[in-house]
Short mmCIF file of the C-alpha atoms (twelve columns), coordinates in Angstrom:
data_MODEL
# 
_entry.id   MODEL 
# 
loop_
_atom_site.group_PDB 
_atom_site.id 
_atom_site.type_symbol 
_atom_site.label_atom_id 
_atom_site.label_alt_id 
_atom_site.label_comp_id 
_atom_site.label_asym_id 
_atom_site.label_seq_id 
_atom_site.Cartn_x 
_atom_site.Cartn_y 
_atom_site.Cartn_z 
_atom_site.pdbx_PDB_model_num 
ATOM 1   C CA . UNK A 1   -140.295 42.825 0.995  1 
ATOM 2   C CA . UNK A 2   -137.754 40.165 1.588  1 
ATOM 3   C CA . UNK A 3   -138.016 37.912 4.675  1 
ATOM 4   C CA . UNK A 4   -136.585 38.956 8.188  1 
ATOM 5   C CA . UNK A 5   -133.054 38.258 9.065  1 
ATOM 6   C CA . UNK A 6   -134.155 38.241 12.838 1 
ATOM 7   C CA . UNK A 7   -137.750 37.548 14.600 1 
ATOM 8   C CA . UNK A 8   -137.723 38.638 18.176 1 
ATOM 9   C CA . UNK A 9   -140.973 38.267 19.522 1 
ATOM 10  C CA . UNK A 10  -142.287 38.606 23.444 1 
ATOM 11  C CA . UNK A 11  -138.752 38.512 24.115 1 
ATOM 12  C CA . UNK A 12  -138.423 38.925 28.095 1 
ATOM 13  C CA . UNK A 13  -135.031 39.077 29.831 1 
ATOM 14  C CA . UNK A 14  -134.656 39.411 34.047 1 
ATOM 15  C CA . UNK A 15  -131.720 38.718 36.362 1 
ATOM 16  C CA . UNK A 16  -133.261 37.507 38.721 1 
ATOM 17  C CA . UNK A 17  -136.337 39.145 39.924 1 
ATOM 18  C CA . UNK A 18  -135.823 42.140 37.949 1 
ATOM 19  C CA . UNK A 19  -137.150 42.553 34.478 1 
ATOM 20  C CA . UNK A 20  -134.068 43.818 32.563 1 
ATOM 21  C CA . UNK A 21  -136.313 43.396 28.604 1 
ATOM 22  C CA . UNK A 22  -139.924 43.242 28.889 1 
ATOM 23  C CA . UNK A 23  -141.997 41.470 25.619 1 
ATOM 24  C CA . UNK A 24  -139.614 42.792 22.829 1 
ATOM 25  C CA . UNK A 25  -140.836 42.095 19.566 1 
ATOM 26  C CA . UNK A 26  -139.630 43.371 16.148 1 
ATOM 27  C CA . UNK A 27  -138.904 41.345 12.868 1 
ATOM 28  C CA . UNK A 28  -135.165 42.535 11.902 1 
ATOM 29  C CA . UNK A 29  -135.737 43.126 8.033  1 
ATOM 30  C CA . UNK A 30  -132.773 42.690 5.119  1 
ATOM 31  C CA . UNK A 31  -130.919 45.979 4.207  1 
ATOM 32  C CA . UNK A 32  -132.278 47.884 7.140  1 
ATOM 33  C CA . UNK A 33  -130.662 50.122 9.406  1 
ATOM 34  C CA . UNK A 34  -132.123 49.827 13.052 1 
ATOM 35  C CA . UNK A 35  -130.687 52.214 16.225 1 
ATOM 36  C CA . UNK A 36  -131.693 51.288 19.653 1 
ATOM 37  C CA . UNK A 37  -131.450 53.538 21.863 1 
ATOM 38  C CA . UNK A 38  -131.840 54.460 25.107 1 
ATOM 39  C CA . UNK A 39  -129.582 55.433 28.562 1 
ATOM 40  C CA . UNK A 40  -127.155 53.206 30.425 1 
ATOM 41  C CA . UNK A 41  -128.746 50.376 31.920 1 
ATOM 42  C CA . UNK A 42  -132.179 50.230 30.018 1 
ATOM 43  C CA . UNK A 43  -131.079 46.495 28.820 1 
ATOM 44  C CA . UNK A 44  -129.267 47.518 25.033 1 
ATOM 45  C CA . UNK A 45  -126.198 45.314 25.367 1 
ATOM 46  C CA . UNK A 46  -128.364 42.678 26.719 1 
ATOM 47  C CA . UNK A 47  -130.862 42.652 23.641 1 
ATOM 48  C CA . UNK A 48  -127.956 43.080 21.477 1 
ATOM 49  C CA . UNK A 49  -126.536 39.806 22.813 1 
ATOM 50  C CA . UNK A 50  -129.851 38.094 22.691 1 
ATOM 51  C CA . UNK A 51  -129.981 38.985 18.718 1 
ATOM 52  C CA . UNK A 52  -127.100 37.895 18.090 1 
ATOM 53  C CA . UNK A 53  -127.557 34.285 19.963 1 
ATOM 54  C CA . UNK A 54  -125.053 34.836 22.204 1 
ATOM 55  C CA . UNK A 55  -127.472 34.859 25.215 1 
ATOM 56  C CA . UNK A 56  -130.230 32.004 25.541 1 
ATOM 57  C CA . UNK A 57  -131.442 32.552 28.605 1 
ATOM 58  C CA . UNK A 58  -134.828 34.330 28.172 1 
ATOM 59  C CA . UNK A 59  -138.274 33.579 27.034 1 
ATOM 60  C CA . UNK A 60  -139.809 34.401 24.195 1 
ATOM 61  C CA . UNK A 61  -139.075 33.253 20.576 1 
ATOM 62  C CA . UNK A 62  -135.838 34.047 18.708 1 
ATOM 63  C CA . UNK A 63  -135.564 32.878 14.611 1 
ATOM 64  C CA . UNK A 64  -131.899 33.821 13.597 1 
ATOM 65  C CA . UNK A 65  -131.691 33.624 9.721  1 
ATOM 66  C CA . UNK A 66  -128.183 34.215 8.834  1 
ATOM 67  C CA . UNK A 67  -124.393 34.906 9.868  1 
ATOM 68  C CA . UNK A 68  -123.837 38.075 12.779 1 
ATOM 69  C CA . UNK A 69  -120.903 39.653 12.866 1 
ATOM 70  C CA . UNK A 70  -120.892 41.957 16.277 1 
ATOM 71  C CA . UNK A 71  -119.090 44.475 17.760 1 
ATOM 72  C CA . UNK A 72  -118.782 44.765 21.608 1 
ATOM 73  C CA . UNK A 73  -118.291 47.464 23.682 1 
ATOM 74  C CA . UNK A 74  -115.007 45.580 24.894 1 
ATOM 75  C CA . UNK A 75  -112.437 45.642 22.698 1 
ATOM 76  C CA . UNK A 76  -111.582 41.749 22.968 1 
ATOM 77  C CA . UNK A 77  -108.265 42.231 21.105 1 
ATOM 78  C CA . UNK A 78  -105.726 39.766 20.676 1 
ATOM 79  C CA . UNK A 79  -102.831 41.287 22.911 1 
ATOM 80  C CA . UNK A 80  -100.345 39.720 20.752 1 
ATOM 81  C CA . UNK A 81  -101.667 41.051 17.016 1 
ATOM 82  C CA . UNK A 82  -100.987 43.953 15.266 1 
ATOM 83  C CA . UNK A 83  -103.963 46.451 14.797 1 
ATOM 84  C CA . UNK A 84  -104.313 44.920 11.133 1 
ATOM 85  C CA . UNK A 85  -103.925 41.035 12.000 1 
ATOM 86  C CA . UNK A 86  -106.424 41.377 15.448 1 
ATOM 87  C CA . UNK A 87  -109.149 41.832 11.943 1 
ATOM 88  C CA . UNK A 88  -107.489 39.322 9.834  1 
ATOM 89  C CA . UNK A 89  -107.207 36.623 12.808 1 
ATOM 90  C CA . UNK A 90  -111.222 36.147 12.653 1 
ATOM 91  C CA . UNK A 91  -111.179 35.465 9.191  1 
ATOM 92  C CA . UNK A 92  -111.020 32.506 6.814  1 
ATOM 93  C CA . UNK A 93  -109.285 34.185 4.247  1 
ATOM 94  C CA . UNK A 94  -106.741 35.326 6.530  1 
ATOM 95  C CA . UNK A 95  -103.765 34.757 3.521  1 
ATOM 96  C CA . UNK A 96  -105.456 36.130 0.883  1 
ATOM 97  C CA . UNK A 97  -103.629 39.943 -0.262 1 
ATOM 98  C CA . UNK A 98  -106.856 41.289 -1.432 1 
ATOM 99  C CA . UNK A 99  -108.431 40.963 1.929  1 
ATOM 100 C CA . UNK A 100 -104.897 42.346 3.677  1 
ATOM 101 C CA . UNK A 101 -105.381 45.058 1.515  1 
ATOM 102 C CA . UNK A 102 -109.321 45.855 2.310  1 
ATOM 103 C CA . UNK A 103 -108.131 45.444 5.950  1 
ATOM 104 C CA . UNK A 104 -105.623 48.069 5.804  1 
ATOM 105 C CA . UNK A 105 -107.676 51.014 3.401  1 
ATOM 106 C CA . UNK A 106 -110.521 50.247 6.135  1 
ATOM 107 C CA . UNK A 107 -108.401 51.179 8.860  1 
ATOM 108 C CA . UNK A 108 -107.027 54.426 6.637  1 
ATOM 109 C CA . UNK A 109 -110.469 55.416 6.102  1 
ATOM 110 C CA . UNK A 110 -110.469 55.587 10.257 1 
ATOM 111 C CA . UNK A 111 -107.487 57.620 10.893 1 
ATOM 112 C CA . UNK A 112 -104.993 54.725 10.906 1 
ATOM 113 C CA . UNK A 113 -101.423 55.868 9.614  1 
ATOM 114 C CA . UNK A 114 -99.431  52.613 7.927  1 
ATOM 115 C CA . UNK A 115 -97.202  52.719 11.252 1 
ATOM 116 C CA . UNK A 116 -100.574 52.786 13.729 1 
ATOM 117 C CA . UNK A 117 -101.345 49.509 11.943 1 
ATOM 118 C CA . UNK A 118 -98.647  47.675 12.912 1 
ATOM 119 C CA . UNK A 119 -99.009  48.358 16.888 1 
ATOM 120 C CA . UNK A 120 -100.338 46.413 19.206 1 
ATOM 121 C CA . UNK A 121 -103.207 47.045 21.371 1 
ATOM 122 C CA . UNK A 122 -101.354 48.313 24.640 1 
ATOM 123 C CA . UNK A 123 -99.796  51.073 22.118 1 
ATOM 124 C CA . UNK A 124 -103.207 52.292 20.918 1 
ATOM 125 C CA . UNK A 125 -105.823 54.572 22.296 1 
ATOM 126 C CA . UNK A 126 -109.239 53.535 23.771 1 
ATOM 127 C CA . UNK A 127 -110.637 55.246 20.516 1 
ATOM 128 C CA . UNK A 128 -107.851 53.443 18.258 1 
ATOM 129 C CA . UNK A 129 -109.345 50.064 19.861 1 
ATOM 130 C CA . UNK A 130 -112.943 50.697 19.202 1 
ATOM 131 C CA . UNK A 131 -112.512 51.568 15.569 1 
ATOM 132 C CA . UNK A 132 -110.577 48.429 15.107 1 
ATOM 133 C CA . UNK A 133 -113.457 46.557 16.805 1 
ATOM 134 C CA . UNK A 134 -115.671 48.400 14.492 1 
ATOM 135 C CA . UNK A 135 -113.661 47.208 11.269 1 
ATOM 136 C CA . UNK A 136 -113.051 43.657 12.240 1 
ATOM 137 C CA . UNK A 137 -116.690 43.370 12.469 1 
ATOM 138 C CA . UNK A 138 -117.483 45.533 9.419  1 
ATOM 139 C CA . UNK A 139 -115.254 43.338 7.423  1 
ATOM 140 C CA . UNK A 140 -116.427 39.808 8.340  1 
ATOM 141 C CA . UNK A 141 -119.137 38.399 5.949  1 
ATOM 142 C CA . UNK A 142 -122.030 38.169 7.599  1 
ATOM 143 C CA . UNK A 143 -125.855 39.392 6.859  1 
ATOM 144 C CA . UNK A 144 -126.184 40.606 10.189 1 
ATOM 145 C CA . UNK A 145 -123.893 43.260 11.553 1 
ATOM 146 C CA . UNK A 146 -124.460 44.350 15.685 1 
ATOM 147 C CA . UNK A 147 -122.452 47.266 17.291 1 
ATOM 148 C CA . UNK A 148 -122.638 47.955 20.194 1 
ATOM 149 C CA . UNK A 149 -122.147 51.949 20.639 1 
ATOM 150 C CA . UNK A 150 -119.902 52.375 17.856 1 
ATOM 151 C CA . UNK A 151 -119.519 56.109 18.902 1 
ATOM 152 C CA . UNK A 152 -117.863 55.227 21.929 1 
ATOM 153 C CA . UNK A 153 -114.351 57.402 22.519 1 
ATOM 154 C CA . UNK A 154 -114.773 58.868 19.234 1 
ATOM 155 C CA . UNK A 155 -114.442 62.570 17.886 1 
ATOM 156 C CA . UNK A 156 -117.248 64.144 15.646 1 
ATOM 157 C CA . UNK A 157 -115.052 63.649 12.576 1 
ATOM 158 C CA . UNK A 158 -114.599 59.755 12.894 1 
ATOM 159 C CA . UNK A 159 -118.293 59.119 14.418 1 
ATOM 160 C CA . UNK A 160 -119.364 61.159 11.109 1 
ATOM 161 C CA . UNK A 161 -116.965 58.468 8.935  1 
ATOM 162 C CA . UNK A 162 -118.345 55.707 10.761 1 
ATOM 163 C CA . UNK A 163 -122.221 56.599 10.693 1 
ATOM 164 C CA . UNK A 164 -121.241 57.623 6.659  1 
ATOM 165 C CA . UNK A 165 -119.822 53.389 6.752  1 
ATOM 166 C CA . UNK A 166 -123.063 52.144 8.442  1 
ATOM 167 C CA . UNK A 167 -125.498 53.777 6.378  1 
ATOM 168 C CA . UNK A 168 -123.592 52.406 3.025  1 
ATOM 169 C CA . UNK A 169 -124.181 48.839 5.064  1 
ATOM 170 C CA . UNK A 170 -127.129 48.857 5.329  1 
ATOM 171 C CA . UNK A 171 -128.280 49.131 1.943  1 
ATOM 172 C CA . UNK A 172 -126.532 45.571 1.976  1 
ATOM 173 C CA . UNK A 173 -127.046 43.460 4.833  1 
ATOM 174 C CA . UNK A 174 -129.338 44.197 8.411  1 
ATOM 175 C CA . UNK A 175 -127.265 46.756 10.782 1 
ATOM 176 C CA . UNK A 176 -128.674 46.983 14.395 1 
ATOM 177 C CA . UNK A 177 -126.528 49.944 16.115 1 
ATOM 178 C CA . UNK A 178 -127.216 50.819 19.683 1 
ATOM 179 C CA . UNK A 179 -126.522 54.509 21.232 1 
ATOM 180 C CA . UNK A 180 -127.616 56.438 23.866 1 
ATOM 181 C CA . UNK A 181 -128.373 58.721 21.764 1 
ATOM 182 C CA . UNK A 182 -129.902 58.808 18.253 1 
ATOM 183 C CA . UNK A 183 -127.003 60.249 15.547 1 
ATOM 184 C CA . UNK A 184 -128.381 63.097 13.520 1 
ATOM 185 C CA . UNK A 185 -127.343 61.163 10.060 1 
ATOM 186 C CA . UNK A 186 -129.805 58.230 11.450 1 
ATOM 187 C CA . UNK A 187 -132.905 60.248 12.415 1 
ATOM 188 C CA . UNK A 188 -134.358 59.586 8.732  1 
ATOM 189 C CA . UNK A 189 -132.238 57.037 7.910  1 
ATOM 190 C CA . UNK A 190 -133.396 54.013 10.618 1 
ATOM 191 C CA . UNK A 191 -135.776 52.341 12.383 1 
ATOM 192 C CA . UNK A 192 -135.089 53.883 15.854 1 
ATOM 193 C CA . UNK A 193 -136.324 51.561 18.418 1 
ATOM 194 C CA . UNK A 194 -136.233 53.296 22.279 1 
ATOM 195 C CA . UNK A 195 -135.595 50.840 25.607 1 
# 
C-alpha cells in the first residue's frame, strides 16, 4: 500500500485544563474514505482542523503529505459572489471555461437551477450554502479533502447525492468526513473512527 497522506500520532489537544483530543493516532492512507464520528463537542472540528494544519497548537506529531482542500461547517462565502464564482474565486484557473463549466454541472448535480447559481449568498438557503461549501471544496485539487458534517441542513435525497460524490472521491484522493452519525452508504465503505 501506498504511503500515508497524513500521520497523526499521540496527538493531544486541551483548552486549557481540559483535554478536548487525547493521544490520537491514525496514519491517513491514499484513496481512503475515513468518517469520524461522534456527538457535539467530543473534539471533531478540532481534529479536523489539526489535520488539515490549520491548528498547531497541540502535542504530538503531525506529517502532512500533500494539498487539503476543507470544508467548514461555516459557510465562509464571499458576500459579494455569485453561488458559482464563491467556487471559482479559490481557484487558479478561475478563467478557464472548462472549469466554469465543471463548476456549474457540480452545482446541478446538487439541486442548483441555472438562476440559483447566479444568487448571492443572502438569497440562498442554509442548505443552498453548505452544498456550495461542499463543491468549492470538492472541486479544488487537492489529495486531501476534509468536511466537516457535510450532511448538515440537508434532505435525504441530497445527503444520498453527496455521500454517492464522496465515495467516488475516495477511490481518488484521502476523504476524512466527520458526522455525528455514521451514513448507512459508509458503514462498509470507511474507516469509521469514534471520538
Amino acid at each position: 500500500m501506498n504511503e500515508y497522506n497524513i500521520k497523526a500520532q499521540n496527538i493531544t489537544k486541551r483548552f486549557g485544563s481540559e483535554i478536548v483530543i487525547d493521544n490520537f493516532t491514525c496514519d491517513f492512507m491514499p484513496d481512503t474514505l475515513y468518517s469520524i464520528n461522534g456527538a457535539s463537542g467530543r473534539g471533531k472540528t478540532t481534529l479536523l482542523r489539526i489535520l488539515a494544519g490549520l491548528d498547531r497548537n497541540f502535542s504530538g506529531i503531525l506529517d502532512i503529505r500533500g494539498k487539503c482542500s476543507v470544508m467548514f461547517q461555516e459557510h465562509r462565502l464571499f458576500p459579494s459572489l455569485s453561488a458559482v464564482d464563491n467556487i471559482l474565486e479559490l481557484s487558479f484557473e478561475k478563467k478557464d471555461p472548462a472549469l466554469t463549466d465543471m463548476t456549474m454541472s457540480t452545482l446541478s448535480s446538487l439541486g442548483f437551477s441555472p438562476e440559483d447559481m447566479k444568487k448571492y449568498p443572502d438569497e440562498l438557503s442554509g442548505g443552498m450554502k453548505q452544498r456550495i461549501s461542499f463543491a468549492r471544496a470538492l472541486l479544488f485539487k487537492s489529495d486531501i479533502l476534509i468536511l466537516d458534517e457535510p450532511f448538515k441542513e440537508l434532505d435525504e435525497n441530497l445527503r444520498s447525492v453527496i455521500s454517492d460524490i464522496i465515495l467516488g472521491e475516495s477511490k481518488h484522493r484521502t476523504v476524512i468526513v466527520s458526522t455525528h452519525e455514521i451514513p448507512e452508504i459508509f458503514k462498509n465503505s470507511a474507516i469509521n473512527i469514534q471520538l
